[in-house]
Each structure stands twice: as C-alpha cells, then as structure tokens.
C-alpha positions, 0 to 999 in steps of 0.5 A: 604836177601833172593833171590827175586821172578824171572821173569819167576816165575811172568809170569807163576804166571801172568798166572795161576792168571788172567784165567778169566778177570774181567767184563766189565764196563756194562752200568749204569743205565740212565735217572733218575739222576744216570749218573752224579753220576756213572761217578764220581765213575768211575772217581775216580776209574780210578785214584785209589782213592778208597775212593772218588769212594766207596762213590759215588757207595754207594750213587749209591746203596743207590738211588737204582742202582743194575746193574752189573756195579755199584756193581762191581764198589763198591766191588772193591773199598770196597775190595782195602780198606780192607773191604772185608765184604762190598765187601762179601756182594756186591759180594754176590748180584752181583753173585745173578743178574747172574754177573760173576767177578773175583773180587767178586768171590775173595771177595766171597772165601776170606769170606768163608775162614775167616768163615771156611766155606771150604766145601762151598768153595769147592762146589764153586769151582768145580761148576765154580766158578773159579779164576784162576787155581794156586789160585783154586788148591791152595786153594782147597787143603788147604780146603782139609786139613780145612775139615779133608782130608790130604790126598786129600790135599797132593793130590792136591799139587801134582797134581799143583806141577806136572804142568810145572811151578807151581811146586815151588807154589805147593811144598812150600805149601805142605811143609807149610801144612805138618808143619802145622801139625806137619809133620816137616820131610817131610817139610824140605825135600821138603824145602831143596831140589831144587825143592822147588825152588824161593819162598822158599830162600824167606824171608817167606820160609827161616823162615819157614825153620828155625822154622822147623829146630828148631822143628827138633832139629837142631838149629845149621842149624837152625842158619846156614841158617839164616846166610846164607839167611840175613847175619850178619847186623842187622833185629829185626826179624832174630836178635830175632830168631837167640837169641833164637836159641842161648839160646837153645829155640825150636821156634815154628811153627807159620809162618802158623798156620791153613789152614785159615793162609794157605790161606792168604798165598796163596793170599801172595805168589801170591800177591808177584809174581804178583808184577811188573807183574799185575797191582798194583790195581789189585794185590792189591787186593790179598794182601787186602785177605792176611790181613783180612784172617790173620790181623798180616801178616805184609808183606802183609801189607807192601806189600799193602801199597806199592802198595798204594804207586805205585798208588798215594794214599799215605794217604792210604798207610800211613794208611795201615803202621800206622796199624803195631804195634811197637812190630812188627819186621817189625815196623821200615820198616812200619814207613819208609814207613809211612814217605815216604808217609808223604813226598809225602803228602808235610808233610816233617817235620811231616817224618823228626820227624817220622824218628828221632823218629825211629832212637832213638827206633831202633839206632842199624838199618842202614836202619834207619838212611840211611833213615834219611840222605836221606830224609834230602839230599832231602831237601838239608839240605847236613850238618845234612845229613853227620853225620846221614850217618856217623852213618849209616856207623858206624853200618856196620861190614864190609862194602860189595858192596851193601853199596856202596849207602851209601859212594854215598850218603854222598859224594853227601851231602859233595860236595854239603856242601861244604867239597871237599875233604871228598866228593872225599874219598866217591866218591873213596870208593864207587868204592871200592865197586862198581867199574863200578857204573855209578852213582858214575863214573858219579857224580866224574867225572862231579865234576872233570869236573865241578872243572877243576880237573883230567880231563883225568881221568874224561872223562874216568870215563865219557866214562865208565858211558856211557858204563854201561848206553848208554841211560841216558842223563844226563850221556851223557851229563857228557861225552859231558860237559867234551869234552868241558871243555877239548876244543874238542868242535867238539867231543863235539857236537854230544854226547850233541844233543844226550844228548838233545834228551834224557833230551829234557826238562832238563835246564842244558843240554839245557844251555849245548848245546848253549854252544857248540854251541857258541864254534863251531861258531854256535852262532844263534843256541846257543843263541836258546838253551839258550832261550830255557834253560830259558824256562825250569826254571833252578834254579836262580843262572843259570838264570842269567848267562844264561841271561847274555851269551844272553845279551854279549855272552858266551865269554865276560861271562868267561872274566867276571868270570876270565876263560880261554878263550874257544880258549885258552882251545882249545889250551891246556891251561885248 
C-alpha cells in the first residue's frame, strides 16, 4: 500500500485546521423546564451518541430554545450524522444571533459548495468567516477555479504551497485541479516530483497519478506505479485499473471531476491527516463534509465509519458501512468493517454470516478470509478457524514479512486445537518472516515454557520479546514463568512483581506470582496473591486448582498432578 500520512504532516495539519476553537457551551436557558432537557443532550453529546443528543436539542428548539449553546449543540450532532442541511440551516441561525463557531461556519461552507454557490463562499471567507488557514486557502483556490478563475486558483495554490509545511496540501491540490482541466502535463510534473511529498504516494494520489499517466499515454508507467504503490496482491480496485490499463484502455480522469469534488477532497485530505491527531468527533466532521459534497467518496465513508467505530457508535458505523454498494471496489472492506461493528454490538452470528457471505463474493481477497478465521479464533472456534486461514495463506504468491500475522494467527488456533505440531511450524514460519516479533517470540516461547519443552531456547525467545517490549507485562511475565519453570526461582521474583505492577488486575500473572512466592518460601505472600487471582475471575478450569494450592499448597498440588517437585526442578531435574 501507499505510504501513510506522517506525524509531522498530521501536526502541522492539526495546526493550520483548528486556528479557531469551537464555541464555548454558553449557558441554557433556565426556569422554564428546559434544563432537564439540555442537560440530557449534553450528556449524550458527551458519549458521542449523536442521535440520542440531536433528539433532545431538537425537542429544545422545538420549546423555543434559541441560545447559542442549544443550536450549536444541535448542528454538531446533525452534522456527525450527515445531515448537513439540518446543520446548514441551524448554522445559518446560530450566525444570524451574532454566534461565532468553527462548526457552523464548517456546515455553512459545506452548503455553499454542494450549491455551487462560490462567490458567496469567497465573500465569506474574506469577511472572516474563517476555519482555519489550510481549509480557507484550500478552499478559496478551488472556488477560484468554480468561478472561472484558473489563474487566481494556480495562485492560490501556490502561495499555500509557499508556506513552511504546507507545501505538500498545496502542490497536490493544484496537481488535482490542473487535471481537472485537462492539464495533465503540469499535473504529473508536480506528482512526480518530491515536493508533492506524503499525500500524493497516498492510495488517492497514486490513483490519480495512474489516471493522469493514462491520459498522457503512458500505460506502461501507468501499470509501473500501480505496481510499485500496491504490489501484486489482490485490491478490486487497483486489479480493475491495471486490466484495463492492459487492454490498452485510456482511463479517464474522475478521481476529481469539478471544483465541487475539489473540495470533498480538501475536507478528506485533512480528515486523513487530522486522524489519530485531533479528536475523532471533531474530525469527523471533516469526513461528514467530504461525503455529502461527493456521496461516492467511499474512502471518506470508511473513514467516517471508522471514526464511528473509535467512538462507540458502532451502529452508527455499521450504518455508514451499509451505505457502500456492492459494485464499490471498496465493498469488501465496507463489509468487514460492518461485521466488526456487528460483533461489537454482541451480534456475532449476524458477522460471522456477513463474512462467509463476503467470502463467497470476493474468494480471491485474503483480507477476507483473514478476517473470517480471525473473527472465528475470537470466538474460540480454533478448528473452523485453521482452513479459513489456510485459504488465506494459499491466495498469497509469495508470502513477505507483513503476512507474518497470518502464520501467527493459525498457529494460535492450532495449539489452542489441540494440533502442536502444526502450531510449532507456524509459530517458526512466522519468525521466517518477522524474526524478532515479540508477539510470536512471546507466544512459542511460554508454549515451550508451558509444555516443559525447549526450555533454554524459550527463555531466550523470552528474554528477546522482553527486548523488543520491555513494557508488556504479559511478555514479562513469559520471562518470569520461564525462570521458574526452569527452578531459578529467586531470578524469577523480581521480573514477575514487575509483571504485576504492569498487569495488576490479570489473574494469571497474580496466580503466577503466589507461585513463586511459595518457591521462595514466602507462603503468607503467596496464599495473598492467590486470593487475590480469584478475585480476578480466571477462567474455571484455573480456579480450581488455585482453590486447591489454597486448600493444601502449591506443593501437594504438583504431587497431585504427577510434577516434579519444585526442589527437584531447582536442582536440575526439569
């Protein structure tokens, strides 16, 4: 895939978005029955359930509520929704009463768009009516171009491309708006120069770089760059550009169409980069822009839904996915997405039927049947888990270290099925690929811990686990356990208390610990930590014996279960 957007490009991006903070909550209107009312929109607005909190605003306005506080309240939670005309309307009102808000100015600018109405946004603009300099400029120059100007469009790109940081926004909007109309030379001279920078080795970038290749008759570095930004696994989207590329096809230039798709991808481009950096609800809003100016924009859609997802409105999400259609190149991830949402929602056979269906319409993806097996593993069903993996491995060509999840993942299902042996050459073949993923070095390494097997080659996959990830307690906790299996049980003290402090609640490392506790002859503080494990509620099967080391003592529990005798060990004899 396409290089990601990086930290410095989200910051600066952060930045040149949020110039102007959102309004302050002001103050409902009291003494006439409202509060109750208004405190439980803000309430739902504060746990992101726009739906619940855009009913109890509306109900506000409906009683005659027009403070600042109430109707911004409402356009934000319209807006999170998509219904920009309801946040339009109310933004419209907000601004009417002398209110000033990010949001509505958002929503405001969004409409003028979706009418082509660019003169008016431009007067806006410049009259202060401002969001934040990356959009404004942006923006400006691409109703520049809505109005007829080129030239003063060019212009504005280049004065934001001549600002320190923003050079990439500006160059690959310009690029977008040369090809837009029918410049393609120009376009790929900025594409293909470094300047252009992060966002255009994006997935977006790339494909409009390959369509601006086409139009320039150039299909053969049209296919090139596709091969080089995806590579050769399977993507219906790159699978279907490249075939007609191949037929000898000139794609044509649709990535953006007009000024107006100019502008949903504006909003997207800073959506993207505000990812991870801003807050979800607030980027949000960016990706709600992006769609209604542009309902096809799949990847803003995604991108929405996703951010649903981060907020726990995972019907929401599930709703926004739904909204892709099945001739969408992005169908499959729509309906991944959907069924993670359905999963989260306790709906676990309505996903597992949503994958199995995906899985019979888009065979020839390994996403999809990866995320089959890995919803299956989730629900501990390791033996329908192992083939769905196996056919995901299958449709790989030549297996590199990214697909070292794959191997993990069916050696997880296989040694919790019972299949050792096939769980081990997973296990190994994954560290082909990925040889110091502490994940894997960690999970065959308490295996062989666990089993009584390899046990110097466990502690050092242990100890390079720890290496890798010198926080992860449960990791720590691995190196501890293999300590004491090995009978160094003094060494073992110190890396378990400091497994404890990490995983404080975690019942195995708690039960782990008592252990070694009793094997250094600190039985008071050993029987402690085993209260304390069952307070934890560790699954029954380790219950019970941890009743049991309470009842008679770790040491009549090994007799009792045919082990070593932990002096016995101590002494060599593991």
């Amino acid at each position: 895939m396409p290089a990601q957007t990086r930290q410095p490009l989200k910051a600066l991006a952060l930045a040149a978005c949020l110039a102007l903070p959102l309004a302050g909550p002001g103050t409902a209107q009291e003494g006439d029955g409202s509060a109750g009312a208004y405190l439980a929109a803000r309430v739902a607005a504060s746990e992101f359930d726009f739906r619940e909190a855009a009913r109890w605003y509306d109900r506000l306005l409906d009683s005659g509520a027009d403070d600042a506080a109430t109707l911004e309240g409402s356009l934000i939670s319209h807006m999170s929704l998509g219904d920009i005309d309801r946040a339009a309307d109310l933004s419209r009102l907000l601004v009417q009463k002398g209110g000033r808000s990010q949001t509505a100015y958002i929503a405001l600018l969004t409409d003028q768009v979706a009418r082509e109405d660019y003169a008016a946004l431009i007067a806006d603009i410049e009259a202060g009516r401002s969001v934040g300099r990356l959009l404004d400029d942006l923006v400006m120059a691409w109703a520049a171009l809505g109005d007829g100007r080129m030239s003063d469009a060019v212009a504005g790109f280049d004065e934001l491309a001549s600002a320190p940081g923003l050079e990439a926004f500006g160059l690959y909007h310009k690029a977008l708006a040369l090809a837009s109309v029918g410049d393609f030379e120009s376009a790929d001279n900025i594409l293909s120069g470094r300047e252009a920078g992060q966002i255009a080795l994006m997935r977006r970038g790339a494909i409009a770089h390959v369509q601006i290749l086409s139009q320039l008759e150039r299909p053969a570095d049209a296919i090139a760059l596709l091969d080089r930004a995806f590579g050769p696994e399977a993507d219906p989207q790159v699978d279907g550009l490249r075939a007609r590329l191949q037929a000898g096809e000139t794609l044509p230039f649709d990535l953006v169409r007009n000024p107006k798709d100019g502008i949903a991808e504006v909003f997207f481009s800073l959506a993207t980069a505000l990812r991870g950096e801003a807050e979800d609800g607030y980027t949000l809003l960016y990706a709600r822009a992006a769609t209604h100016l542009r309902p096809d924009h799949s990847e803003a859609r995604l991108l929405a839904a996703g951010l649903l997802e981060n907020l726990d409105q995972h019907a929401l999400a599930g709703e926004t996915y739904a909204l892709i259609p099945a001739t969408d190149p992005a169908y499959h991830v729509a309906e991944i997405g959907r069924a993670d949402t359905l999963i989260a929602e306790g709906k676990t056979e309505a996903a597992l039927e949503v994958l199995q269906a995906l899985t019979r319409s888009h065979g020839q993806l390994v996403e999809v049947h990866s995320a089959l097996a890995d919803a299956l593993r989730r629900e501990e069903r390791f033996a329908d888990a192992i083939p769905v993996y196996t056919r995901a491995i299958d449709l790989i060509p030549e297996a590199e270290q990214r697909h070292w999840t794959l191997f993990y993942s069916r050696g997880i299902s296989n040694e919790r099925a019972g299949n050792w042996t096939e769980a081990e050459a997973d296990f190994r073949r994954a560290l082909e690929l990925n040889p110091e993923q502490p994940q894997v070095l960690n999970y065959l390494g308490y295996s062989f811990v666990d089993r009584g097997e390899n046990l110097d080659e466990a502690l050092e996959m242990i100890k390079r686990a720890v290496a890798a990830q010198p926080e992860a307690g449960y990791i720590i906790d691995s190196l501890a356990w293999a300590l004491f299996r090995l009978g160094r049980y003094d060494e073992a003290v110190e890396p378990m208390e400091r497994a404890s402090i990490l995983e404080p609640v975690d019942p195995v490392v708690t039960d782990h610990l008592g252990d070694v506790y009793w094997a250094v002859g600190r039985k008071l503080e050993a029987r402690f930590q085993w209260h304390r494990a069952l307070s934890f509620d560790p699954e029954e099967k380790e219950a019970k014996r941890i009743r049991r080391k309470l009842e008679v003592g770790l040491d009549s529990v090994l007799a009792e279960e045919g082990a070593k005798p932990l002096t016995e060990v101590a002494n060599g004899g593991n």
